[in-house]
N, C-alpha and C positions, 0 to 999 in steps of 0.2 A: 365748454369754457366756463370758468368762474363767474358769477354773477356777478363778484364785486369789482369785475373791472371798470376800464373808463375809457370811454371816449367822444371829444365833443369837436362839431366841425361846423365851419360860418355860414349859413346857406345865406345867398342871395335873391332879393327879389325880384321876378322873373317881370318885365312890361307887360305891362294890361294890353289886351286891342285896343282901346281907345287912347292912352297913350303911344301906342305905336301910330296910329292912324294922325294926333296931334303932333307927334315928334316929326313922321316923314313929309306931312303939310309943310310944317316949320319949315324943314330942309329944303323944300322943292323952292320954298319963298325964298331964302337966303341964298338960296343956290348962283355962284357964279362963275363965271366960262375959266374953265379948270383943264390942266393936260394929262389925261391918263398915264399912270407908271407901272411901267414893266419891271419886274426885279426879280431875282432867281429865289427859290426858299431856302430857307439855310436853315434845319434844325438839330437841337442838340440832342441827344439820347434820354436826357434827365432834364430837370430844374437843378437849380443851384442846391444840392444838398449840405449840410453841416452834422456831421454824428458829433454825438457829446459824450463820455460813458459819463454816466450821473454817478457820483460820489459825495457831492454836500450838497446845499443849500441854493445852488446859483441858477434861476430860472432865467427863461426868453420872456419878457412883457409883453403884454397882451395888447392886439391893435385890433379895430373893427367900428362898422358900420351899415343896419340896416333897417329898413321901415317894420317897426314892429307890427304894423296893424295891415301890412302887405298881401299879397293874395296868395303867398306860397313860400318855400323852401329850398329853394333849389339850390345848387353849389354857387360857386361865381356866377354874378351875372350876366347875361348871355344879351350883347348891345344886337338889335333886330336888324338887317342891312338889309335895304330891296336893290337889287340891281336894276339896273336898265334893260328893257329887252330886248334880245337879240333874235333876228330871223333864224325859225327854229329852235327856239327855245323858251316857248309860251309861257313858263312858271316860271323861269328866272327871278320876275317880279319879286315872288315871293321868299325867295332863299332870306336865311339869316344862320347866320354867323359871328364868332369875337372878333374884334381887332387885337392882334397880338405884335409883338416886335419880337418876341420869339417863339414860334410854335411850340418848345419846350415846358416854357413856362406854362402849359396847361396839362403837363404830363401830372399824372398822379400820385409820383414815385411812388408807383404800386412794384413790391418787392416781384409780383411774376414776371415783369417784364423782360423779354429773352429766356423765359423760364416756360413757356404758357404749354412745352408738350412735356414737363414734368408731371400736369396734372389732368387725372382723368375723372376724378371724381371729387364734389368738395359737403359737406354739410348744406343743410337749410336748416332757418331757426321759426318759428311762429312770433309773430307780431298781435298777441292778443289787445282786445280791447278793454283796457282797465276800468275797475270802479272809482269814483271819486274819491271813495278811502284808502285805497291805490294808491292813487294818484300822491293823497295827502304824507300819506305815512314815505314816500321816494321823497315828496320835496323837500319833509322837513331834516330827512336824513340830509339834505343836500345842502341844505340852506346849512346844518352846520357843519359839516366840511369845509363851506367855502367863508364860514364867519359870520352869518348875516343870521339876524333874527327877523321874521314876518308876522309884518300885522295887520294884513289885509288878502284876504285870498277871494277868488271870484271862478267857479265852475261852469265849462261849456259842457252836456253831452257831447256824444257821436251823431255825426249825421246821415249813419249810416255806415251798412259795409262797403259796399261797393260805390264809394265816394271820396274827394279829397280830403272830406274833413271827416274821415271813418275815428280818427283818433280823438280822443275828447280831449280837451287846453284845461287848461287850471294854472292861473293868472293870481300870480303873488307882486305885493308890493314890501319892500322891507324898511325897518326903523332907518339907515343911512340912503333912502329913495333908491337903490336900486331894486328895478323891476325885475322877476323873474317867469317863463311861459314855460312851463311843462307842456309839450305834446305825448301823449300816449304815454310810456313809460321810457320811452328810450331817448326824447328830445327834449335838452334844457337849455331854453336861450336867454339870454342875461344882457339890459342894457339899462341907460340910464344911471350910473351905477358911479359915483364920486370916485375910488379906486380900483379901476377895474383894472391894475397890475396887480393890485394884492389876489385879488381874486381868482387871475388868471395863476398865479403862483401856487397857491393851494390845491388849483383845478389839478395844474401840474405835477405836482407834488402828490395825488394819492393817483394821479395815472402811474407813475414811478412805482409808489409802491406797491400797487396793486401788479403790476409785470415783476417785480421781485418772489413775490409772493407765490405767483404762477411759477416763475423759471422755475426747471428741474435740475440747473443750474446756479444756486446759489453761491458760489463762489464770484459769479462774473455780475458785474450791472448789469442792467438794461443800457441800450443806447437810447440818445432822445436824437432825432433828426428831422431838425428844420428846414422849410422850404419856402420859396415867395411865389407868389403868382400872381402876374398883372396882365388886364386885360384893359382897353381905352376905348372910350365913346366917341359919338362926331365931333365934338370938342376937343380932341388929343389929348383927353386928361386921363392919366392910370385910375385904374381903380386895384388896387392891391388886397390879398387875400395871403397872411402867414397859417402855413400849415406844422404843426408839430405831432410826431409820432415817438409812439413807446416801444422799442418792440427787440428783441434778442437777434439778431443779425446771425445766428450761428442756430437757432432752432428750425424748426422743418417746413416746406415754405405756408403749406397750409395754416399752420400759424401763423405766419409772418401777415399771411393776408389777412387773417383773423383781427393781429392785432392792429394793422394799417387802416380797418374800418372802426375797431370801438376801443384804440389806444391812441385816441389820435385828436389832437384839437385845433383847429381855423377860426382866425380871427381878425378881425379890421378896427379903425383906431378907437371905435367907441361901444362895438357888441362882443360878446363871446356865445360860441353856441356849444354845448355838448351832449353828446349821443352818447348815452347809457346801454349797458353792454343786454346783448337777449337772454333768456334761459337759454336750457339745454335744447339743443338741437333736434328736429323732431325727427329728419332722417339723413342719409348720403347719397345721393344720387351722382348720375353719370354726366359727363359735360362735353358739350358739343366741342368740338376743337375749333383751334383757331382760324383756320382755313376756311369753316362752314361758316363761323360769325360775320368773319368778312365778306364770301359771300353773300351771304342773306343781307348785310348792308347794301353790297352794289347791286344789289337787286330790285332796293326799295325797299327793302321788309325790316326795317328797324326802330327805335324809340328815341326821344329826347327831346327839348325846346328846340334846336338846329335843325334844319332842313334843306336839302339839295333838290332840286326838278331833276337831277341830273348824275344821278348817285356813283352811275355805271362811268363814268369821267372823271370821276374824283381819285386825287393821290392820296393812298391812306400813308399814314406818317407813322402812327405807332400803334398798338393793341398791348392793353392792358385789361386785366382780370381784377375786380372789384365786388365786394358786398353794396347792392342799392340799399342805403337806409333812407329816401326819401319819402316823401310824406305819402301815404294812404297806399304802404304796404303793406300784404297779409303775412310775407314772409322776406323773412330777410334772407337773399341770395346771392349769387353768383352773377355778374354779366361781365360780359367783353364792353369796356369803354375803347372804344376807334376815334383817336383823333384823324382829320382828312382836310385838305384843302381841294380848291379849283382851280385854275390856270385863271380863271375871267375875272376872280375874285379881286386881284391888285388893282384894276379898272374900276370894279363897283368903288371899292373904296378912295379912289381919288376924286370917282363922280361924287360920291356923298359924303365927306368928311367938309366939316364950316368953312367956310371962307376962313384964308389964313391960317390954315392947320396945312402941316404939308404931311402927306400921304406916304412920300415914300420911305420912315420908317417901318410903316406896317404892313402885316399881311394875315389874311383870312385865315383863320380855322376854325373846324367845325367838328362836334362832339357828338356822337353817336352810340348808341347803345343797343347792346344784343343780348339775350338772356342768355346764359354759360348753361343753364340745365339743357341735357338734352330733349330735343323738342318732344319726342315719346314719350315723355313725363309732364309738362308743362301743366298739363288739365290737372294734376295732382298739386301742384305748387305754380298757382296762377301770378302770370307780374303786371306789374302797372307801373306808367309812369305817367304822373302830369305836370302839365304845363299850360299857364294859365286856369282856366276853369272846363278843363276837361283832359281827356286821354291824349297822350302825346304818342301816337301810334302810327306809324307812316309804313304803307303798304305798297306793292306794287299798282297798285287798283289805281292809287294818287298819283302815279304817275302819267297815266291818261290822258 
C-alpha cells in the first residue's frame, strides 16, 4: 500500500484502577433501591452509515474529546460495570462492558462483515520504532497539510520493545495553540486547537486524495462514509465517537479492509486523532477462520479492555475482521473484533446506573478480540494488546 495515504481515528481513554475502584465506591454510596430490567436485545447489522462520492469541497466537521496526558489509546471508551454476584458465578464481580442503546452502534462498519470466508490470507505490516528525526521530518510534513506552523517540540524515547510505551511521543505545540502528539510514526492526535473543523477538513481532504491517487480506477471517486458511535456511563450521558472512511466500495475487499484501518478518521467535539498509513508489508500469512476466533473467544482465550467470568454464555452479536493499530504494536494485523452480550447484563445495569437514570434504554455489550493470523504463525508476528498498564490477555487459566 502507498505510504502517502491517511488515516486518523479518536482513541479513547481507557479508566485507571484507581478510578475504577473511586467511581464504583461512589456508586455503592449513591446506590438506591432500584428494579432490575429485563428487555430483549435488538441489534442492527451496521451503524448508521452515510456514503458521499466526493466531488468538491464539502467536508463532515470535526467533533472530539480526550485527556491528552491519559494512560492509553484505545478506541471508545470502555465505561467499567461490576455486577452483583450471583451464586455460581464468583467473577461476575469483575465483568465490564459499554452501555449502549444499540448494540450496532459499536459495529466497526468493517467492510468484511458477512464477507469474513472470502478471506484466507491478509498481509502484516512492521511497526518500527523511529528516530527523533523521524519522527520530526512526519510531523512537520503534517503540521503543513493541516496549515499549522510549530514552535515548540518536546521528545519522549521508547520505553522499551515489549512495552506500552515501545513507541517514542514527540509533543508539538503550534503558533494558533493547537497541540499536536506524534506516537511512533503512524499516530497523530490533535487537541486544543481554535479550529479544529478547518483542520479536520484538510485531514479530510488529502485522505480523499490520497485514495484517488491509489484507485486503479480513476474515473470513479472514492466514497467517504460516515458513522456515529455512542456509548453512556452511570450518568446516562452519551459519550459519542464520528467515524469517517475513505475507501472504493467496488475494489477488492482486502483493500477495503486496508483502507477502513489507515483511510479512516474518529473524532469527538474537541480532539482529532490520525493513523498514518505503514510501509510495505513485510509478509501474507494464513488466517484463522471465523468459527475458530469465536471459539477461542468462548473459551476464555481472547484480548481487550471487556471481560466476561463467563465467556462460554455469552451471545456473540456480530464478527468483524480489523487491522489493530493500537498502541505498543510490533506489527500491524489482522484480528476478529466479536462484539457479545449476557443475558445478566440488563440487571447489572439497572443495579448500577445513578439514582434517576433510568436503565431501560440500555443494554451491555462487550468487545473482544482475536488475532486473525493463524495460530502457527503467531510467534513470527507476536500481538499485544493493552489495557490500562499492562497486557489485556484473558485466558482460560482466568477463568478458574
Amino acid at each position: 500500500m502507498n505510504s502517502k495515504d491517511y488515516r486518523s481515528t479518536l482513541g479513547g481513554v481507557t479508566p485507571s484502577p484507581a478510578w475504577r475502584e473511586r467511581t464504583l465506591a461512589a456508586m455503592k454510596q449513591a446506590q438506591g433501591q432500584k428494579r432490575p430490567s429485563r428487555k430483549p436485545l435488538a441489534i442492527v447489522a451496521t451503524a448508521a452509515v452515510l456514503a458521499v462520492a466526493v466531488t468538491g469541497g464539502v467536508w463532515l466537521s470535526g467533533r472530539t474529546e480526550v485527556d491528552p496526558d491519559g494512560p492509553g489509546v484505545a478506541h471508545t471508551p470502555e465505561p467499567v460495570v461490576t455486577p452483583t454476584p450471583t451464586p455460581g458465578m464468583p467473577k461476575v464481580w469483575d465483568e465490564s462492558f459499554s452501555f449502549v442503546t444499540n448494540p450496532g452502534n459499536l459495529a466497526a462498519n468493517s467492510p468484511s462483515a458477512g464477507r469474513l470466508d472470502e478471506l484466507t490470507e491478509l498481509p502484516v505490516y512492521e511497526n518500527p520504532i523511529p528516530t527523533e528525526e523521524e519522527q520530526r521530518t512526519l510531523l512537520d510534513q503534517w503540521a503543513g497539510i493541516l496549515g499549522l506552523t510549530i514552535t515548540d517540540v518536546e521528545w519522549t524515547a521508547s520505553y522499551g520493545e515489549e512495552t506500552m510505551g515501545r513507541e517514542p511521543t514527540l509533543r508539538a505545540e503550534c503558533a494558533d495553540g493547537t497541540k499536536l502528539w506524534l506516537r511512533g510514526m503512524y499516530d497523530l492526535y490533535l487537541y486544543d486547537s481554535p479550529d479544529l473543523t478547518a483542520i479536520h477538513d484538510r485531514a479530510l481532504q488529502a485522505l480523499v486524495q490520497a485514495a484517488a491517487s491509489r484507485s486503479e480506477n480513476q474515473a470513479a471517486a472514492p466514497a467517504v462514509y460516515t458513522s456515529k458511535s455512542e456509548t453512556y456511563g452511570f450518568d446516562g450521558m452519551a459519550r459519542t465517537t464520528w467515524t469517517t472512511v475513505v475507501r472504493d466500495p467496488d475494489a477488492p475487499l482486502e483493500e477495503q479492509i486496508w483502507d477502513t484501518a489507515f483511510q479512516c478518521m474518529e473524532s469527538t467535539d474537541s480532539t482529532l486523532r490520525i493513523y498514518l498509513p505503514p510501509a510495505e508489508s513485510i509478509s501474507t500469512y494464513p488466517l484463522r477462520s471465523e468459527a475458530e476466533a469465536v471459539a477461542s473467544f468462548l473459551s476464555g482465550d481472547y484480548w481487550g479492555c471487556h471481560y466476561t467470568s463467563h465467556p462460554d454464555q455469552a451471545t456473540v452479536l456480530l464478527v468483524e475482521l480489523e487491522y489493530d493499530l493500537t498502541m505498543g504494536q510490533p506489527y500491524f494485523q489482522p484480528v476478529y473484533r466479536i462484539l457479545y452480550t449476557q443475558d445478566y447484563w440488563d440487571e447489572v445495569i439497572a443495579d448500577w446506573v445513578f439514582d434517576g437514570v433510568d436503565p431501560s434504554p440500555f443494554t451491555g455489550v462487550g468487545v473482544a478480540y482475536v488475532p486473525a493470523i493463524d495460530p502457527e504463525y503467531q510467534d513470527e508476528v507476536p500481538y499485544r494488546r493493552y489495557c490500562n498498564d499492562g497486557l489485556a490477555h484473558m485466558t482460560p487459566e482466568d477463568l478458574l
